[in-house]
DRENPA-3360 file (N, C-alpha, C; in nm, 2 decimals, always signed):
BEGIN
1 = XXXXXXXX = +7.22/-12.31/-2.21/+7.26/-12.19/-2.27/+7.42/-12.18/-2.27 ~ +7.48/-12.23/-2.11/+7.58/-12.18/-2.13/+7.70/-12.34/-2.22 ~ +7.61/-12.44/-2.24/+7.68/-12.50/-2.34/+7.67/-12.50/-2.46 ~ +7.56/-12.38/-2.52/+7.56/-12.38/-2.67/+7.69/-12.26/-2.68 ~ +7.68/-12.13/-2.57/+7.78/-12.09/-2.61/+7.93/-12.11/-2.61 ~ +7.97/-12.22/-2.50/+8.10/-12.27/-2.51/+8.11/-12.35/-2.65 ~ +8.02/-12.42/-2.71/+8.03/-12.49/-2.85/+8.03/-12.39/-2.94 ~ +7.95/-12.28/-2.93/+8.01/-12.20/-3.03/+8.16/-12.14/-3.03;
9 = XXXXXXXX = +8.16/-12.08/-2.88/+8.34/-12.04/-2.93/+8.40/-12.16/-2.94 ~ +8.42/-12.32/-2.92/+8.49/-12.40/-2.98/+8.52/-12.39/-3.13 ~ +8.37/-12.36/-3.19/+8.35/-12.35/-3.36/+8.42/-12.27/-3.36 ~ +8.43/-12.15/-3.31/+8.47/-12.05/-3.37/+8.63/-12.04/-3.35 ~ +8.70/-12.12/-3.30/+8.86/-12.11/-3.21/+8.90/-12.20/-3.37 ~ +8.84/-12.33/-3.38/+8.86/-12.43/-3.51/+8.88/-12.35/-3.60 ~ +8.73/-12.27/-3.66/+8.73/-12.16/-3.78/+8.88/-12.13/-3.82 ~ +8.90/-12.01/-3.65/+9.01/-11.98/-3.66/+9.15/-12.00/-3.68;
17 = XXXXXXXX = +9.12/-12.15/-3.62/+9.28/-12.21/-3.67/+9.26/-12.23/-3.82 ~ +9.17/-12.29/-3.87/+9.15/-12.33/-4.01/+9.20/-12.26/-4.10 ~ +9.16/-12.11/-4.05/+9.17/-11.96/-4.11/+9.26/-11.90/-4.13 ~ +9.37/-11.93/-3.99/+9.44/-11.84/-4.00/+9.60/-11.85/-4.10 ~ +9.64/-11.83/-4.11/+9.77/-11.81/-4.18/+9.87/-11.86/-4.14 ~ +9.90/-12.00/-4.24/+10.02/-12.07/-4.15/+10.19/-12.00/-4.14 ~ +10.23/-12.06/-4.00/+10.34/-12.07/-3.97/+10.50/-12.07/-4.00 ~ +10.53/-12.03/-4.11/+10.63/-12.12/-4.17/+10.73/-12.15/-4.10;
25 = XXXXXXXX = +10.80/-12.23/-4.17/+10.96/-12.23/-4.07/+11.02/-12.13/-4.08 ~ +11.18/-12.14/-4.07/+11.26/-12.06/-4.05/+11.31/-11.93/-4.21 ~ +11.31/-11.91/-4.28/+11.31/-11.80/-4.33/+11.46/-11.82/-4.42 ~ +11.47/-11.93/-4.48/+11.61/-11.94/-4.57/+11.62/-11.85/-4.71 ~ +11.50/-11.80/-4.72/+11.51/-11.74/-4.88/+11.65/-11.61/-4.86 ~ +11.76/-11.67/-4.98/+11.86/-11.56/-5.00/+11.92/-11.60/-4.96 ~ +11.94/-11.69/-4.84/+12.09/-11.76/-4.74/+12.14/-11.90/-4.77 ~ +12.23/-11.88/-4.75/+12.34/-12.01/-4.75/+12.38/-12.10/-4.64;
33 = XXXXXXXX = +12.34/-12.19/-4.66/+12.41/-12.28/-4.58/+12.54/-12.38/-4.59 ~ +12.58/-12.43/-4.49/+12.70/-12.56/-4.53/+12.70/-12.65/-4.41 ~ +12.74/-12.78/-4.45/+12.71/-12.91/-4.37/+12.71/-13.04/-4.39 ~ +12.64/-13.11/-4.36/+12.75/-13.28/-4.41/+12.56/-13.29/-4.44 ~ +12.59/-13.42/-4.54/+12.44/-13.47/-4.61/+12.51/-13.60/-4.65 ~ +12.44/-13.73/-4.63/+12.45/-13.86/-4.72/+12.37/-13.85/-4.83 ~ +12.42/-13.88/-4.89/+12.34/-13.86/-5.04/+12.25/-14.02/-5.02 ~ +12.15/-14.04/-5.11/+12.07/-14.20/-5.06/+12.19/-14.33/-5.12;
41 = XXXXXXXX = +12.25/-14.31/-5.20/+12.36/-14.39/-5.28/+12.41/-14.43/-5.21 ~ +12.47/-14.34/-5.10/+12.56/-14.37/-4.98/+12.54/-14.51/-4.88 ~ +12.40/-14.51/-4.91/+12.37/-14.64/-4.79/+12.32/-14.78/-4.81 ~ +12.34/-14.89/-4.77/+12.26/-15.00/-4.83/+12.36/-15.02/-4.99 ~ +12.34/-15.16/-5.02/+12.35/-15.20/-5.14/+12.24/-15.16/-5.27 ~ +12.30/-15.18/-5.37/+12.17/-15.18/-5.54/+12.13/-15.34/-5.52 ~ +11.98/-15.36/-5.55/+11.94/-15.43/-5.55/+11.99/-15.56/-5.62 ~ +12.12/-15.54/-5.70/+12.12/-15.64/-5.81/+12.30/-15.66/-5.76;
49 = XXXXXXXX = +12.33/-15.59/-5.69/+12.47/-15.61/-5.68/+12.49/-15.69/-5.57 ~ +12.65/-15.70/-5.58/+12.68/-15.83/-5.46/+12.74/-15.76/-5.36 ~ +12.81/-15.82/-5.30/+12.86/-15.79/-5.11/+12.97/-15.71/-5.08 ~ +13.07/-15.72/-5.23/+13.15/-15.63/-5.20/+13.10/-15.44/-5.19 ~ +13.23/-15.41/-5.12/+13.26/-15.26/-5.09/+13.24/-15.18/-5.18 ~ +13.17/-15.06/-5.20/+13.18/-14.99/-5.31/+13.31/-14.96/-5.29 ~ +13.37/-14.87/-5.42/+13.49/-14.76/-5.38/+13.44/-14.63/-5.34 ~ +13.36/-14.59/-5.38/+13.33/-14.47/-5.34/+13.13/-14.43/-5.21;
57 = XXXXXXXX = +13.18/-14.38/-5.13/+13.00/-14.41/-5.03/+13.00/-14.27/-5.03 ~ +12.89/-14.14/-5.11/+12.90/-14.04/-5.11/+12.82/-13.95/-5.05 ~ +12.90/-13.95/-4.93/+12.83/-13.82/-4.83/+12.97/-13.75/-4.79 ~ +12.96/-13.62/-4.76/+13.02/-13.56/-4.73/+12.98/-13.46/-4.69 ~ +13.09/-13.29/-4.76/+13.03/-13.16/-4.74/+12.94/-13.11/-4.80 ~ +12.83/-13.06/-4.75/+12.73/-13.00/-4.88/+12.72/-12.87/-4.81 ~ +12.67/-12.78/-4.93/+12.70/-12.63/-4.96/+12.55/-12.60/-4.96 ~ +12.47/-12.51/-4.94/+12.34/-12.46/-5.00/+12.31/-12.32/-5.00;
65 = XXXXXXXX = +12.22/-12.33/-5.09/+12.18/-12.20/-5.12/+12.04/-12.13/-5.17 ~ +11.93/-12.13/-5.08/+11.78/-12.09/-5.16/+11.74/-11.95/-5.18 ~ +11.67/-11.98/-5.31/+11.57/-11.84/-5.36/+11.44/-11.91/-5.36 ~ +11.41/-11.84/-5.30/+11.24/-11.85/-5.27/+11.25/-12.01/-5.21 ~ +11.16/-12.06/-5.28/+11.12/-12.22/-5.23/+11.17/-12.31/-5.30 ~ +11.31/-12.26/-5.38/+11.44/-12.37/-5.45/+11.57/-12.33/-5.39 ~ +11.57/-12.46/-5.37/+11.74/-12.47/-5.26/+11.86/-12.53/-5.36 ~ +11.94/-12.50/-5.40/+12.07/-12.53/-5.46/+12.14/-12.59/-5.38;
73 = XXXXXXXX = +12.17/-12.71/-5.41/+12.30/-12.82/-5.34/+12.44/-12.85/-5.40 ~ +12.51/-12.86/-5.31/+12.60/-12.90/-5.43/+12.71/-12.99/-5.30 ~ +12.73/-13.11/-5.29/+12.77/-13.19/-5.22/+12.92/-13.24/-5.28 ~ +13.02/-13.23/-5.24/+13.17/-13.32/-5.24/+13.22/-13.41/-5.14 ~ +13.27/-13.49/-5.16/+13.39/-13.57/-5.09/+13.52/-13.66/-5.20 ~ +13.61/-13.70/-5.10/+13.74/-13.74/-5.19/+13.79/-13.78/-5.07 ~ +13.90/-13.87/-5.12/+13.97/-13.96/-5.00/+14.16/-14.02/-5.04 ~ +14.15/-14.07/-5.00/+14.31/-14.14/-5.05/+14.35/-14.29/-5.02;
81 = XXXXXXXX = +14.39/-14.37/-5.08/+14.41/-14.49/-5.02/+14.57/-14.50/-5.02 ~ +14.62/-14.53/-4.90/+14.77/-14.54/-4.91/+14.81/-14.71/-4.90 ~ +14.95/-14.77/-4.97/+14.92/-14.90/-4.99/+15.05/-14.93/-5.06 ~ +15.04/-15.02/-5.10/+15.14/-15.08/-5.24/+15.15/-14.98/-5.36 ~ +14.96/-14.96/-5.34/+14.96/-14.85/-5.49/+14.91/-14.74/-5.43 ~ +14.92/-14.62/-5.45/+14.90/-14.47/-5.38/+14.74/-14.51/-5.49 ~ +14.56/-14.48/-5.41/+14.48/-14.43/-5.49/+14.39/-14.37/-5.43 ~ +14.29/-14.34/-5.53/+14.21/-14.16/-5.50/+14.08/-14.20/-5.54;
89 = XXXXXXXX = +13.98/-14.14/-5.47/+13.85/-14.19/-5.51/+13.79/-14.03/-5.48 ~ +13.68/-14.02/-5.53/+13.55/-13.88/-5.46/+13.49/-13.92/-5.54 ~ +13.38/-13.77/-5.52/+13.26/-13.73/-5.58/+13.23/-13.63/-5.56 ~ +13.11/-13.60/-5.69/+13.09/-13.44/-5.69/+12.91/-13.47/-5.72 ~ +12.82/-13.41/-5.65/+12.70/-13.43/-5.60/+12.61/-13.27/-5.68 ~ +12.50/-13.26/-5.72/+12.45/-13.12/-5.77/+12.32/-13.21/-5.76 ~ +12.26/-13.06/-5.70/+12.12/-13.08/-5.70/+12.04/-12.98/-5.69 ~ +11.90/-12.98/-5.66/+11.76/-12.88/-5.66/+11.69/-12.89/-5.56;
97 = XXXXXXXX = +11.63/-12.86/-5.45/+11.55/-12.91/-5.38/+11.41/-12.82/-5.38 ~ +11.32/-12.80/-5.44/+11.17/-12.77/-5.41/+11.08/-12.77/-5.30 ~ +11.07/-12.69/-5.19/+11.00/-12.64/-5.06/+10.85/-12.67/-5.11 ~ +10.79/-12.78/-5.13/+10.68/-12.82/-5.20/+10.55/-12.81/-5.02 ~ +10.57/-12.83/-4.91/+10.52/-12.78/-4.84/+10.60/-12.74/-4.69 ~ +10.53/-12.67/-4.63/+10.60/-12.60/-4.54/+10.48/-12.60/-4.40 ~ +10.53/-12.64/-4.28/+10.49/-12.60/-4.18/+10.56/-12.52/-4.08 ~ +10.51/-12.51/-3.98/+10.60/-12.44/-3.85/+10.72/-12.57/-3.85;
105 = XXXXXXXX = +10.82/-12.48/-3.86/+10.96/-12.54/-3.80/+10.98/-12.69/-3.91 ~ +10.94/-12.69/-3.99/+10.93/-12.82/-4.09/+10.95/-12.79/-4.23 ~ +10.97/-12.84/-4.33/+10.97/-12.82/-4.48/+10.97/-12.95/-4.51 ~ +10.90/-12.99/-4.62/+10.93/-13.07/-4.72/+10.96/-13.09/-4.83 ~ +11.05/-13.16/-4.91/+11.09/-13.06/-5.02/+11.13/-13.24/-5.14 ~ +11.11/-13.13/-5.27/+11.09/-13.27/-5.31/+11.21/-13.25/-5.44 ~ +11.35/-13.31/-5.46/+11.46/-13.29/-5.53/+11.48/-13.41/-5.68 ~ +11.62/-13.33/-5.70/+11.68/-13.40/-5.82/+11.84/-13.38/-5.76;
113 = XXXXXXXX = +11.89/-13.52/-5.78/+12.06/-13.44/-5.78/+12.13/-13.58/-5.85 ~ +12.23/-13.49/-5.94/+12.34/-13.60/-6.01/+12.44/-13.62/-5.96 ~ +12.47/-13.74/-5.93/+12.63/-13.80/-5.92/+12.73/-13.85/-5.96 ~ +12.83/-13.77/-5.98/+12.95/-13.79/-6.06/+13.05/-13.88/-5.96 ~ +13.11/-13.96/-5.97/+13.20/-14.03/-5.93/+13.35/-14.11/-5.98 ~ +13.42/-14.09/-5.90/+13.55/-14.16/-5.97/+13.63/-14.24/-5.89 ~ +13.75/-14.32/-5.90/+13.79/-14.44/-5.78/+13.93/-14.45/-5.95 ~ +14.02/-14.46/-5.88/+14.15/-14.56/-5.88/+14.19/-14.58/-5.79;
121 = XXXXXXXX = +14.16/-14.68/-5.74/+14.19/-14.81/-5.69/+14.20/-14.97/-5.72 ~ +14.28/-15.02/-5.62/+14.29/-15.18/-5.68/+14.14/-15.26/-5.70 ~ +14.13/-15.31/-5.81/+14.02/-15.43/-5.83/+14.09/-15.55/-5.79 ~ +14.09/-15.66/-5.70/+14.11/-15.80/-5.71/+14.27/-15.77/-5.77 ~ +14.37/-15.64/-5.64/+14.47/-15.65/-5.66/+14.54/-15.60/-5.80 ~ +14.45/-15.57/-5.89/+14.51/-15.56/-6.01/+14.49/-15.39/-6.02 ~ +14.56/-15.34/-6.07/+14.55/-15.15/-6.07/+14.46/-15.13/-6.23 ~ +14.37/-15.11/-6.22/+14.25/-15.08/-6.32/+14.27/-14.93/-6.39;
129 = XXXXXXXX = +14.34/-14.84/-6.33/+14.33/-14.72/-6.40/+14.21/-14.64/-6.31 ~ +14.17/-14.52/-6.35/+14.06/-14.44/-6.34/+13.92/-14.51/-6.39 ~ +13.85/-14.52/-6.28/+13.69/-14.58/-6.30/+13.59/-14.47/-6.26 ~ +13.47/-14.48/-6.36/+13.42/-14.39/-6.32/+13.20/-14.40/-6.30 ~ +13.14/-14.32/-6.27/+12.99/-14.39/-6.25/+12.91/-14.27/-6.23 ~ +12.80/-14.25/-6.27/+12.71/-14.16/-6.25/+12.61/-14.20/-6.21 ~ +12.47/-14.11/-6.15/+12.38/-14.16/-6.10/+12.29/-14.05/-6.07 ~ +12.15/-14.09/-6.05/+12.06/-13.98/-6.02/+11.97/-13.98/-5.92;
137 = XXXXXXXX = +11.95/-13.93/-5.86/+11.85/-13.93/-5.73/+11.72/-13.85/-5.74 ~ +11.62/-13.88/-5.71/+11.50/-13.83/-5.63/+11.52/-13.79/-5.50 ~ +11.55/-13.75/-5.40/+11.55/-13.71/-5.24/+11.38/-13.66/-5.23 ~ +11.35/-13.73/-5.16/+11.21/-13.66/-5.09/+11.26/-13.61/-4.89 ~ +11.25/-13.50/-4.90/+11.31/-13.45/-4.79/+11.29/-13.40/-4.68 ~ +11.27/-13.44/-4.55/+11.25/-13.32/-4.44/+11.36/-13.27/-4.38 ~ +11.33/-13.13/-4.32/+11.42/-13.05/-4.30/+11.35/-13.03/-4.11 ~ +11.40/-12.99/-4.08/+11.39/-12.99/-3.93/+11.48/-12.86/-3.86;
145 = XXXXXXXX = +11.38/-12.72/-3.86/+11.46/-12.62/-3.80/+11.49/-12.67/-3.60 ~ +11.59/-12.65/-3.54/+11.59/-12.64/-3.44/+11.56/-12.51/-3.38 ~ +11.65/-12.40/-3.46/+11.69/-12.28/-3.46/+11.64/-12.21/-3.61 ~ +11.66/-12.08/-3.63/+11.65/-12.03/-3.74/+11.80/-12.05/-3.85 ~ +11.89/-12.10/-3.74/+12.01/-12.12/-3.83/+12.04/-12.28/-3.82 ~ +11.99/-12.33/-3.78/+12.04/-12.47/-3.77/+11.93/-12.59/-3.78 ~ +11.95/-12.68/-3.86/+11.84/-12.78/-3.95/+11.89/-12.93/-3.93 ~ +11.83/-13.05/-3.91/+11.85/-13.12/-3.96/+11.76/-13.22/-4.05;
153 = XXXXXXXX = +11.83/-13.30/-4.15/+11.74/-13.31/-4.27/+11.77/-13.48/-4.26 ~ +11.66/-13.59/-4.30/+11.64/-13.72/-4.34/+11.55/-13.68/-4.50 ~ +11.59/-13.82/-4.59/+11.57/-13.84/-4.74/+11.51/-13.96/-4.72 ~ +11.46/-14.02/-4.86/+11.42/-14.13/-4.91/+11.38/-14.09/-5.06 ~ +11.41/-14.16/-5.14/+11.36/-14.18/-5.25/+11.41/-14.27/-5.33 ~ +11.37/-14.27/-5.54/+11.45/-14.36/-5.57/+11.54/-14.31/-5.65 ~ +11.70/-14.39/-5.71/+11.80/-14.41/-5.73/+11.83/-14.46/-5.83 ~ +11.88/-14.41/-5.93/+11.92/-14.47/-6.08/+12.05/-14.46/-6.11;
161 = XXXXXXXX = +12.09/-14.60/-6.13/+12.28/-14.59/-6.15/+12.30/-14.62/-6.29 ~ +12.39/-14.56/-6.34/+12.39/-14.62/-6.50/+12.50/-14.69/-6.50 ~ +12.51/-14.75/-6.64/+12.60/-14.90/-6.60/+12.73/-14.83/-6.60 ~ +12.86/-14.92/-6.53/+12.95/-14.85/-6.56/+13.04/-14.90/-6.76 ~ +13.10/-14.80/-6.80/+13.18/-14.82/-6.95/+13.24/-14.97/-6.95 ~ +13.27/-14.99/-7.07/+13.34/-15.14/-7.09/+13.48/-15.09/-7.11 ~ +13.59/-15.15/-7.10/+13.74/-15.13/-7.14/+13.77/-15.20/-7.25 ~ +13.84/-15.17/-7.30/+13.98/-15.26/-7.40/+14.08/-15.27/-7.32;
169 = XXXXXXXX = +14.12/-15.42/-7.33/+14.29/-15.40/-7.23/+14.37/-15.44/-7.35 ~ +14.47/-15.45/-7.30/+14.61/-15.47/-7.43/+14.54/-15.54/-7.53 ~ +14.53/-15.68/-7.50/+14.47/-15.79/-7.62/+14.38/-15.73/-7.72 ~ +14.26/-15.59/-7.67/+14.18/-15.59/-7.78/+14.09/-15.65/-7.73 ~ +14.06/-15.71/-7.60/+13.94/-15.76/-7.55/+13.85/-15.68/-7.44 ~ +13.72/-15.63/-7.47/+13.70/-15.54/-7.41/+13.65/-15.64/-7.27 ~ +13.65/-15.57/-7.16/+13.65/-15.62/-7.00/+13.51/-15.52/-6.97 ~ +13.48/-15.57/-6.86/+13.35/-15.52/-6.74/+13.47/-15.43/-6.70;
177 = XXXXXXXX = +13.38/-15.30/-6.67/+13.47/-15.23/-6.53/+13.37/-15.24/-6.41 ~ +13.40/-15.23/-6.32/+13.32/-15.24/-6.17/+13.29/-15.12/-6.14 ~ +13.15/-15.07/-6.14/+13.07/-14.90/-6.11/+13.18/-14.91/-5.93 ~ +13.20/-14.79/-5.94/+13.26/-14.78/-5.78/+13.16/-14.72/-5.74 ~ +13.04/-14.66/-5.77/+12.90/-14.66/-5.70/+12.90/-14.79/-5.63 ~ +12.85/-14.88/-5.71/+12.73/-15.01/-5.71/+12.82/-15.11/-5.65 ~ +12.94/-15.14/-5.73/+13.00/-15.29/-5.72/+13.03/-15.36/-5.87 ~ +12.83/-15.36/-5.90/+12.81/-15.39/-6.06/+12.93/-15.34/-6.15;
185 = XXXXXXXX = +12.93/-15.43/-6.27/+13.05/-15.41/-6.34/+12.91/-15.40/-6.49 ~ +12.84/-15.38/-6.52/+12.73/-15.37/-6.67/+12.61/-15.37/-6.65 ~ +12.54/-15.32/-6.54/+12.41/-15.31/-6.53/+12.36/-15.16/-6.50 ~ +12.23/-15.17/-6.55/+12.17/-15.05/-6.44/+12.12/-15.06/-6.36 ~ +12.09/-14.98/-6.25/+12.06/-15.03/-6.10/+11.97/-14.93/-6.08 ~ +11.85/-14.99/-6.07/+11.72/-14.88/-5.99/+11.67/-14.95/-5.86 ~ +11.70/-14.84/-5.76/+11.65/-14.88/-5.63/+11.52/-14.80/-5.59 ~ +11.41/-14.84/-5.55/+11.31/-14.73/-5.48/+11.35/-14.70/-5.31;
193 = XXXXXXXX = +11.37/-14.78/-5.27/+11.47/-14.77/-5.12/+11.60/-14.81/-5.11 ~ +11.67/-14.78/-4.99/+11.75/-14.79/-5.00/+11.76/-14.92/-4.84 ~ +11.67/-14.95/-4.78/+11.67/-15.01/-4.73/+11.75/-15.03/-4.56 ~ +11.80/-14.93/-4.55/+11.86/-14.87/-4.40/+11.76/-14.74/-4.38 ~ +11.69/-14.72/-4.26/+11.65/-14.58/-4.22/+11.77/-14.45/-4.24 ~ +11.90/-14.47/-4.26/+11.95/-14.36/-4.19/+11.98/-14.33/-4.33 ~ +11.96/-14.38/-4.46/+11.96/-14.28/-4.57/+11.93/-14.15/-4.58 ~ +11.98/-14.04/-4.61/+11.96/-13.90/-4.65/+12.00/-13.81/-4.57;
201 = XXXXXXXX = +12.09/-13.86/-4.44/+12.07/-13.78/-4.29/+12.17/-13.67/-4.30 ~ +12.14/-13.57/-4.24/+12.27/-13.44/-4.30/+12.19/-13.38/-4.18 ~ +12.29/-13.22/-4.15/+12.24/-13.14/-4.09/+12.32/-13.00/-4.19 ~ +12.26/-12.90/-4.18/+12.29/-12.72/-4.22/+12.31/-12.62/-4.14 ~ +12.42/-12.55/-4.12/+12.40/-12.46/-4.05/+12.43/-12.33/-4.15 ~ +12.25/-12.21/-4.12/+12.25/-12.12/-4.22/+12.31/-12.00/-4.18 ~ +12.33/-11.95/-4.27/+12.42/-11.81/-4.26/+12.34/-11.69/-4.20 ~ +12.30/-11.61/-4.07/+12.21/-11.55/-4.12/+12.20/-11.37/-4.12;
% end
């Protein structure tokens, strides 16, 4: 007797959790946050490109901001190279992130963000002018409350670069330019990984 009724209150404790009303995390709807984020671009090579250095690896500051279960991004950085030739590279990062499920102290969230980019700097010593590259991401995202104001977040997804523009130089002969994303100088680059773990890694601290 007394093990049918301990199996019943087991059932009944299960029921309960089954039943009851989950947990959520921390409570961002309305607030802002700001913080550093690698965008997935940022890490690892494009599958088709070679060994050189991008000009530009974009992570930086990111900004946020959610209504309801859509988060607004908007990520920058910029830098300077000093030298022979004075040059300037950044980028400008925008995105969406969708709170597609939610646990205690957890989110998952599933995005879009474009990347704008630019670099003058030297190519192979030669001063190329202003170069420029766009690109688009998927982020699939977790977020990790420690605190009600403080998160940190890992990404993965995949990555679309479009090729970079062709030039005319003096002659009238149009040239490759080199994406300062990629490396690539005429291709498009889809990656599904990015092939380092520490793609997407950022932390937020929210306003509250």
């Amino acid at each position: 007797m007394l093990n049918r009724r301990r199996s019943l209150s087991l059932v009944v404790l299960a029921l309960a959790a089954l039943l009851a009303p989950p947990v959520f995390a921390a409570n961002v709807d309305g607030k802002a946050g700001i913080g550093f984020e690698e965008t997935l671009t940022s890490v690892g090579q494009i599958l088709s490109g070679d060994a050189s250095t991008p000009d530009v690896r974009p992570s930086g500051l990111a900004a946020r901001y959610w209504i309801g279960n859509v988060g607004l991004e908007a990520i920058v950085g910029a830098s300077l190279k000093f030298g022979q030739t004075l040059g300037h590279a950044g980028f400008v990062a925008l995105g969406a992130h969708y709170a597609a499920f939610r646990a205690q102290d957890v989110n998952l969230t599933i995005g879009a963000r474009g990347i704008f980019a630019w670099a003058n700097v030297n190519q192979d010593d030669h001063d190329l002018g202003s170069r420029y590259a766009f690109a688009i991401e998927v982020p699939i995202r977790i977020e990790y409350f420690f605190t009600p104001a403080f998160a940190i977040g890992a990404a993965v997804g995949p990555v679309l670069h479009f090729p970079s523009p062709w030039r005319t130089d003096r002659t009238g002969t149009s040239v490759p330019i080199r994406n300062p994303l990629t490396t690539n100088v005429s291709s498009w680059d889809l990656s599904l990984t990015r092939g380092e773990f520490s793609g997407g890694l950022g932390f937020t601290y929210y306003f509250l």
